[in-house]
C-alpha positions in Angstrom: 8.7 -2.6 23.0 11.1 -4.5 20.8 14.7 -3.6 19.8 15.4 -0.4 18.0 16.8 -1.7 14.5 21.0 -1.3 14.2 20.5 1.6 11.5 19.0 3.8 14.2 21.1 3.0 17.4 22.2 6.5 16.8 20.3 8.3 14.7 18.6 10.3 17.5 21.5 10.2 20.3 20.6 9.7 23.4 17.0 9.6 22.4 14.6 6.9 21.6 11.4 7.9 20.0 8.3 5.2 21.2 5.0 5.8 18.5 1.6 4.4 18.0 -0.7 5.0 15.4 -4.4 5.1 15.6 -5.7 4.6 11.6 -9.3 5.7 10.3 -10.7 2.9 8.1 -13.4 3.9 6.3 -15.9 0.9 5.5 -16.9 0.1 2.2 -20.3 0.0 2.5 -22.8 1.9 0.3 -24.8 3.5 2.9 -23.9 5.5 6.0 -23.6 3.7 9.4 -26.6 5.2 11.0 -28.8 6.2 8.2 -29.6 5.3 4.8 -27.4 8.2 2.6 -25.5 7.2 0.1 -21.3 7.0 0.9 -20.2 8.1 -2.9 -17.2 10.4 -3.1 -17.0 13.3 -5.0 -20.9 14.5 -5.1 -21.8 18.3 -4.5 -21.1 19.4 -1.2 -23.7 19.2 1.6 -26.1 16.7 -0.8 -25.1 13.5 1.0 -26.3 14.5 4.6 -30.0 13.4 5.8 -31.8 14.9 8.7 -30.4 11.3 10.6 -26.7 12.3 9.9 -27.8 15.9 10.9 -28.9 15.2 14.2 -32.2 16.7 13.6 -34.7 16.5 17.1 -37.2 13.6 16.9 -34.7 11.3 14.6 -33.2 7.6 15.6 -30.2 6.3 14.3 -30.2 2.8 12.7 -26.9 0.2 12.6 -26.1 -0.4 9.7 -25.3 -4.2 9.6 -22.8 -3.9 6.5 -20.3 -2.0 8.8 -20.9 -4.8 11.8 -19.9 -7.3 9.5 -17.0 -5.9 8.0 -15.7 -5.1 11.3 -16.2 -8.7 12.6 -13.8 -9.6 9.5 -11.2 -7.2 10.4 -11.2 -9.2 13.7 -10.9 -12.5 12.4 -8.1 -11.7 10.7 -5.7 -10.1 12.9 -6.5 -12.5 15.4 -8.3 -10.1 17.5 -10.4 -10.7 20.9 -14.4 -9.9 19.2 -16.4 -8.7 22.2 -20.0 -10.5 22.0 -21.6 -7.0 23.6 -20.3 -3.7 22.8 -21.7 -0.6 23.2 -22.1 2.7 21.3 -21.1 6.0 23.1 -21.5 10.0 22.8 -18.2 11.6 22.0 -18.8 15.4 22.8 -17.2 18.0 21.0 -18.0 21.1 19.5 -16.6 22.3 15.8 -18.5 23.4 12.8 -18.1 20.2 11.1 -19.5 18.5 13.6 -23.5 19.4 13.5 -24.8 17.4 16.1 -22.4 18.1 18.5 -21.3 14.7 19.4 -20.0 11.9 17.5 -21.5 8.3 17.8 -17.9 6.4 18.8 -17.0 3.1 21.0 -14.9 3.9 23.9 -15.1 1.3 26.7 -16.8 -1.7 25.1 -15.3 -1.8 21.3 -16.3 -4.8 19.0 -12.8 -5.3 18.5 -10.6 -6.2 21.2 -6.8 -6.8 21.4 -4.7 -8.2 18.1 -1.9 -8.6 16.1 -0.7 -7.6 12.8 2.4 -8.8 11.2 4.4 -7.3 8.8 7.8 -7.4 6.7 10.1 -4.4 6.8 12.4 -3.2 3.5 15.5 -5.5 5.0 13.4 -8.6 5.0 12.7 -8.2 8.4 9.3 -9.5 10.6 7.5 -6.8 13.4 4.6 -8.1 14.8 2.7 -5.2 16.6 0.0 -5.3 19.2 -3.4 -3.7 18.6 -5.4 -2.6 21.0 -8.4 -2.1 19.8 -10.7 -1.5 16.4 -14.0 0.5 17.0 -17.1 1.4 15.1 -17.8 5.3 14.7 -19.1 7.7 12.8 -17.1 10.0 11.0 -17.2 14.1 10.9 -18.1 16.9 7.9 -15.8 18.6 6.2 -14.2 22.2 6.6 -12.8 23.8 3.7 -10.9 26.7 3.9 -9.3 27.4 0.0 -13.0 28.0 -1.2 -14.3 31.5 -0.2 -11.8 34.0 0.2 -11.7 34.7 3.9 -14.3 32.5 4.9 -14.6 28.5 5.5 -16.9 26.2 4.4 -19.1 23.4 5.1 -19.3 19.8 3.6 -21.1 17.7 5.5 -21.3 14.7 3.1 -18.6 13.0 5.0 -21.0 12.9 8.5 -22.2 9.5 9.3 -19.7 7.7 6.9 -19.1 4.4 8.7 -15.4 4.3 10.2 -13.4 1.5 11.7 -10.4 2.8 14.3 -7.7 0.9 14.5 -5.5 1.4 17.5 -1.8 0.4 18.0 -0.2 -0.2 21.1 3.0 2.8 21.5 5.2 -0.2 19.8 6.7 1.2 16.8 10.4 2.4 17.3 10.8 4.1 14.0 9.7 6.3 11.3 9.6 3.3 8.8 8.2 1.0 11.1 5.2 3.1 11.1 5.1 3.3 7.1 5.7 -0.7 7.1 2.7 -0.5 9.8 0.4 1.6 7.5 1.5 0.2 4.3 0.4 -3.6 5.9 -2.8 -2.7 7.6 -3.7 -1.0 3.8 -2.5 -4.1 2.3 -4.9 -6.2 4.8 -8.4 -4.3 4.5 -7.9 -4.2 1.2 -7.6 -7.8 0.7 -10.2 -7.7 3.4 -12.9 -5.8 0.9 -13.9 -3.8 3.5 -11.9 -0.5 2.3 -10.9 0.6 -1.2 -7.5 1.9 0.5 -7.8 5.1 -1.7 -5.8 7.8 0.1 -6.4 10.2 -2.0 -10.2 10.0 -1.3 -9.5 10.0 2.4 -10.5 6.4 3.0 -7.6 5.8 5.0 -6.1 8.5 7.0 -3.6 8.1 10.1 -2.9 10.0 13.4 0.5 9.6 14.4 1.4 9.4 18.6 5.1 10.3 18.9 7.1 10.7 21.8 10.8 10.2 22.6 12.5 9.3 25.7 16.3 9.3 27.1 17.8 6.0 25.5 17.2 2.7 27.7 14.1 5.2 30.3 10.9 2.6 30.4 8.8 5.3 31.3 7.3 7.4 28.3 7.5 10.8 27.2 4.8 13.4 26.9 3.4 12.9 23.4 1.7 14.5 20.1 -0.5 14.1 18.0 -0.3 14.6 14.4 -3.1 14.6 13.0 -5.1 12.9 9.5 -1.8 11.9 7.8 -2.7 10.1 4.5 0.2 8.7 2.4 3.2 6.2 3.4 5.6 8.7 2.8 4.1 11.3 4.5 3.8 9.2 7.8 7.3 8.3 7.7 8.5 12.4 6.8 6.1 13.9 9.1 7.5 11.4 12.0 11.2 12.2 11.2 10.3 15.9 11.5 8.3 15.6 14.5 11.3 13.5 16.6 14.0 15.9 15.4 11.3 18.7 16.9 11.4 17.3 20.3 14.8 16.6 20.4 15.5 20.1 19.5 12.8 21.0 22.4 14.0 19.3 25.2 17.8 19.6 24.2 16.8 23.6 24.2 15.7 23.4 27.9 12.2 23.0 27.0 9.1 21.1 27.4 7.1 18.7 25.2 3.6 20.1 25.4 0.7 17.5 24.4 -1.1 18.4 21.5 -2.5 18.0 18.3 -0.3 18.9 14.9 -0.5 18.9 11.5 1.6 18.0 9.4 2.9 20.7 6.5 5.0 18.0 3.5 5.5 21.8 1.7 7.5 23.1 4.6 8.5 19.3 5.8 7.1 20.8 9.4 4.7 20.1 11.9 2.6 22.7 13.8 0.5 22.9 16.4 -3.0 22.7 15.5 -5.0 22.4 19.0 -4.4 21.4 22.4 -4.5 17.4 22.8 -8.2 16.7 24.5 -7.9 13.7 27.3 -10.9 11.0 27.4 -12.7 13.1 30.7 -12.8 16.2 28.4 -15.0 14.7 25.6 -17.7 13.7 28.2 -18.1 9.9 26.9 -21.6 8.2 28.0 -23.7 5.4 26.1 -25.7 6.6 23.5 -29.3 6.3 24.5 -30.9 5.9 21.3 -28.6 2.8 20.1 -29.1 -0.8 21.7 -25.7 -2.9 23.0 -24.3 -4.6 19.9 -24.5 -8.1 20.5 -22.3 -10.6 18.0 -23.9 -13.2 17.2 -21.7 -17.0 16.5 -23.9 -17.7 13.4 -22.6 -14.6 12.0 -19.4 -14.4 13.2 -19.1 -18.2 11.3 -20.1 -16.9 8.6 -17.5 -14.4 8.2 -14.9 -16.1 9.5 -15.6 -19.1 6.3 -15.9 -16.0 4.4 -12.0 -15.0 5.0 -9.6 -14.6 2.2 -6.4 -15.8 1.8 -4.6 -13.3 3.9 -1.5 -11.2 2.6 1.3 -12.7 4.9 -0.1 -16.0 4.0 -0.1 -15.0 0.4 3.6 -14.5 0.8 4.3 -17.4 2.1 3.0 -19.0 -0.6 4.5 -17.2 -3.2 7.8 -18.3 -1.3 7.2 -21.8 -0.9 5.3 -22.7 -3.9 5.9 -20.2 -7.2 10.2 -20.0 -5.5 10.1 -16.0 -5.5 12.2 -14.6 -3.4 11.4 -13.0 0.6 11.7 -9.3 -1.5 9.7 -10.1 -4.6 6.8 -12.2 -2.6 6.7 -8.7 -0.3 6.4 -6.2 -3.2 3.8 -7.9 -4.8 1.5 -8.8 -1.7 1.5 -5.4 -0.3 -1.5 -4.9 -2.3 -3.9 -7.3 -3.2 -4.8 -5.9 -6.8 -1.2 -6.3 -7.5 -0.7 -9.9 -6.6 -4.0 -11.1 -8.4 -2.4 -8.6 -11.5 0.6 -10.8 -11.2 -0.9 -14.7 -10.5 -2.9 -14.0 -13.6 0.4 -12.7 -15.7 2.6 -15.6 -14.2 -0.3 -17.9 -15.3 0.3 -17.2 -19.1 3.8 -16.2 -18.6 5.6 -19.8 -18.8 8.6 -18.2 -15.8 7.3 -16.9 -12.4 10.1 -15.0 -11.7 10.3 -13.1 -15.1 6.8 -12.3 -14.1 7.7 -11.0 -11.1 10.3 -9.0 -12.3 8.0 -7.6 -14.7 5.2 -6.6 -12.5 7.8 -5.1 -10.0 10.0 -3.2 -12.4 8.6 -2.2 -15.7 4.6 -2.5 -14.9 4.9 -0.9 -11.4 7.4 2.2 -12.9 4.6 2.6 -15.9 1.7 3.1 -13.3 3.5 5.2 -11.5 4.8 7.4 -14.0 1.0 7.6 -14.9 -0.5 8.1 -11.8 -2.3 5.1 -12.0 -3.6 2.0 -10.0 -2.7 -1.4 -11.5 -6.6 -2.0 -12.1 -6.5 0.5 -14.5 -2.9 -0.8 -16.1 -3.4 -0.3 -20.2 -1.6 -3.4 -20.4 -3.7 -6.4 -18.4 -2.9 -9.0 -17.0 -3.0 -11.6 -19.5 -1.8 -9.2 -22.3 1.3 -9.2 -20.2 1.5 -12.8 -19.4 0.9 -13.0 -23.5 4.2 -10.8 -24.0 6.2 -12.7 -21.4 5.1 -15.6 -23.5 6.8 -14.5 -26.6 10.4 -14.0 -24.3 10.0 -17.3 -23.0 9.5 -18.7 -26.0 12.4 -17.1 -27.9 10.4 -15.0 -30.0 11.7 -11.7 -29.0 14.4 -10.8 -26.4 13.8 -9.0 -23.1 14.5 -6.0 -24.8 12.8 -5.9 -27.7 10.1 -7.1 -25.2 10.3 -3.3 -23.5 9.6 -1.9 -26.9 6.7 -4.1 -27.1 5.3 -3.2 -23.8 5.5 0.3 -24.9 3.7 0.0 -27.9 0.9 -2.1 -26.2 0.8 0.4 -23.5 0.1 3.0 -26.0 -2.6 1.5 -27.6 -4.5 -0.1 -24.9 -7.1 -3.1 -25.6 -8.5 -5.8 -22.8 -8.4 -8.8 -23.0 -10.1 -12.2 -21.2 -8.4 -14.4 -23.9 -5.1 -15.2 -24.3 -5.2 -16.2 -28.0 -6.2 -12.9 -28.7 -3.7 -11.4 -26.7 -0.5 -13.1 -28.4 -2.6 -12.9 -31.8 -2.3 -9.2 -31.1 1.5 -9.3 -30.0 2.3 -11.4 -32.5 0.9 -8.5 -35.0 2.7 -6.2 -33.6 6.5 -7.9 -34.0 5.9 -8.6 -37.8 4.4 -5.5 -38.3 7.7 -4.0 -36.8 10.6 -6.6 -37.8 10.8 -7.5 -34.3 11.0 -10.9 -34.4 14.4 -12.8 -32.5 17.0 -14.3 -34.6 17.3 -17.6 -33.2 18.7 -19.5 -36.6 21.8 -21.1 -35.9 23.7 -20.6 -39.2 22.6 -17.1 -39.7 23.9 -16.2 -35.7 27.0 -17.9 -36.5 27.6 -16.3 -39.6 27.4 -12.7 -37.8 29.4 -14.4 -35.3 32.2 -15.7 -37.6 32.2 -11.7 -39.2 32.5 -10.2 -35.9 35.3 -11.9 -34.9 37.1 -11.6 -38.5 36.4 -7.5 -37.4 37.9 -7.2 -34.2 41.4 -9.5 -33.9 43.0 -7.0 -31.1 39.7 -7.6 -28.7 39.8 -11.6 -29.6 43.6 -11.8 -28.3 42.3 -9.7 -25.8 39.5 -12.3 -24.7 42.0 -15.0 -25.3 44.3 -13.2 -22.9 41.8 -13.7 -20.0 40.0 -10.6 -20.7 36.0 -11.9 -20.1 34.8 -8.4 -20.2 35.5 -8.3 -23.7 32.9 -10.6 -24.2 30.5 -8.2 -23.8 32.1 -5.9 -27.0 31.1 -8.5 -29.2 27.8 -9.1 -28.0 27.1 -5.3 -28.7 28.5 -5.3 -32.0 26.0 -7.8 -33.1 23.3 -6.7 -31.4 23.8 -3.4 -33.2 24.1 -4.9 -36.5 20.7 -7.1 -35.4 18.9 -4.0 -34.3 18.6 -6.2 -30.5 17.0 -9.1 -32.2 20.0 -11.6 -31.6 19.0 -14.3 -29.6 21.4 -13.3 -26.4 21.2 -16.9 -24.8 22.2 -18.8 -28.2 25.1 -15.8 -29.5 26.6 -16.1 -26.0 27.5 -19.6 -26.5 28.2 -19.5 -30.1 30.5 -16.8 -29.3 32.3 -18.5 -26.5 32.8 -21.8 -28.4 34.1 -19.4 -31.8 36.7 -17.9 -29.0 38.0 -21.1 -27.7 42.1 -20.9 -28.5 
């Protein structure tokens, strides 16, 4: 395990906390892994389940070939060790949601063996942490409890949805760490195309293995398990909570019992949920009714030429060739609808980094204020490289820029040509008076008033007083309504001042 970062030498005393995080994928593939139902979210309950998913006696399970192939991607692209035979086992367990009373997994044999995945943290920093392993399986139903007042329900539409587990080595040393952990390996599938990444959906959920140990101790701590965790923030919070519980435990005189908890974000608590089951208890054996998985090189060349540009290389790149900086190049590769948003922006833009800024600041607070993903942004793309056009261009300011964005936001239209987009923008500042002042004389005649105005803040200026500078930039851009041309009054105002 690597060095705990400086900010948390102390956080937890004498105690270290050591995690690992085992994260359900689930594989964008329009049919189920086993059987031919359909993988749609958001149908009527129970109406996506065949007698295959069901278990029903006299039934055989079929791979599906979609979720093989996505898996051998996610392999290629961490790196990973791709095992040429795997095999397909019984996990046995009994819950309602669980018909057949096993679950079609990978246990000793995955198709995915051992890999890396790198990733930056919010101080700039690189982890790289090891995975074990990513297996195929099969995922469970549904219970739902907030449907029928003292009863629980059924759903069984989720059974047989095709699932890739994702297993981290007990590497991560913090709460953010794991976040940064879950945020990249979202960032990576979806760039991938084999997951949509929607959390809300439950396409991506995470179990979170925490223990902590006496500072410096190599040997680990009893841990817990907390369970289906499906938002950034709520790893990190539900993390916290749990290590502050096991302090509190074992500084009480107590013991750390294993389990598995679930995380409450209305109380900020974790409970206990279930006693932690061991491999011997869930019985594993080889599925008799599925063949070994054998990999084939033809297809496993075929993904492989198949591969996108990945999202640390994507950084990289937006480093070394478009000159962002190590923070912007982050922000915008963390998910890949957000960098292509932003290439396509920067395209029409005429500056990079005003692009960047853009994307990162005003776009991304917009979306969130709306609750929206950026593939659904009012403004697209190129209507936003149109507007950043129009700045770099001296038509409007950055400002009146804002109000532009606003109004475009408003009233959204998409686009595929850029003509129409600044034909549109273009509308918009005449229609409003918008346009920049950018004509020399008339600049300089506001310039030559403002001064005449103020005498006291000129001998201030004069005096060494910079700051002052900023007075008369506001008085004029009040009398301009913000269209002044900032660039051009600065330096007309600064050669006015000269004693």
């Amino acid at each position: 395990m690597s060095d705990q970062p400086t900010e948390d030498l102390f956080r937890w005393g004498n105690w270290e906390p050591v995690i690992g995080v085992e994260v359900h994928v689930q594989l964008a593939t329009n049919s189920k892994i086993f059987s031919n139902s359909p993988t749609s979210y958001g149908a009527e309950p129970n109406s996506q389940a065949n007698v295959i998913d069901l278990g029903m006696p006299g039934v055989l399970p079929v791979l599906n070939e979609g979720a093989v192939r996505m898996a051998i991607t996610f392999g290629l692209a961490i790196g990973a060790q791709l095992n040429r035979l795997s095999i397909f086992d019984r996990k046995n367990y009994f819950y309602p949601d669980l018909p057949k009373g096993y679950q079609i997994s990978q246990f000793e044999t995955p198709i995915v063996g051992a890999g890396e995945l790198t990733f930056s943290m919010d101080d700039g920093s690189e982890r790289t942490i090891n995975i074990t392993r990513a297996h195929l399986e099969e995922d469970a139903g549904k219970s739902v409890h907030d449907m029928f007042p003292g009863s629980s329900g059924i759903d069984l539409n989720r059974t047989g949805t095709p699932l890739l587990e994702v297993v981290s080595e007990p590497e991560l040393c913090s709460p953010a760490e794991a976040s940064a952990y879950f945020r990249a390996l979202h960032g990576l599938v979806k760039s991938l195309r084999i997951c949509d990444g929607n959390l809300n959906e439950g396409s991506m959920r995470c179990d979170c293995n925490v223990s902590i140990r006496p500072r410096g101790q190599q040997e680990l701590g009893e841990r817990t398990e907390i369970k289906n965790v499906n938002s950034f923030r709520f790893v990190e919070r539900a993390i916290e909570t749990e290590i502050a519980r096991q302090i509190e435990v074992l500084e009480g005189g107590g013991n750390i019992r294993r389990e598995t908890r679930l995380y409450d974000p209305d109380r900020d608590e974790t409970r206990s949920m279930r006693g932690k089951e061991l491999s011997d208890d869930y019985r594993y054996f080889p599925d008799p009714d599925l063949l070994p998985l054998v990999l084939d090189e033809t297809m496993i060349e075929e993904m492989r030429s198949k591969l996108p540009e990945l999202p640390i290389a994507k950084r990289a790149r937006f480093v070394t060739n478009l000159g962002l900086s190590e923070y912007d190049a982050d922000m915008l590769t963390r998910d890949p609808d957000v960098a292509a948003y932003f290439e396509t922006a920067a395209q029409h833009a005429g500056d990079t980094k005003v692009a960047a800024n853009w994307v990162n600041g005003d776009v991304a607070a917009a979306l969130n204020r709306a609750d929206l993903a950026v593939a659904d942004s009012p403004v697209d793309a190129i209507t936003l490289g149109a507007l950043l056009q129009r700045i770099s261009d001296g038509t409007v300011s950055g400002k009146i820029a804002k109000t532009l964005f606003e109004a475009l936001w408003g009233t959204p239209t998409r686009t595929t040509d850029v003509s129409a987009a600044l034909k549109r923008i273009d509308a918009l500042i005449d229609e409003r008076g918008l346009k920049q002042v950018s004509d020399s004389s008339e600049l300089q005649g506001l310039v030559d008033q403002v001064l005449a105005d103020n005498p006291d803040q000129v001998a201030q200026f004069r005096a060494g007083k910079e700051k002052v500078l900023g007075f008369f930039v506001g008085q004029i851009m009040k009398s301009t309504q913000g269209k002044a041309n900032p660039g051009q009054l600065n330096g007309l105002l600064r050669e006015a001042l000269k004693p």
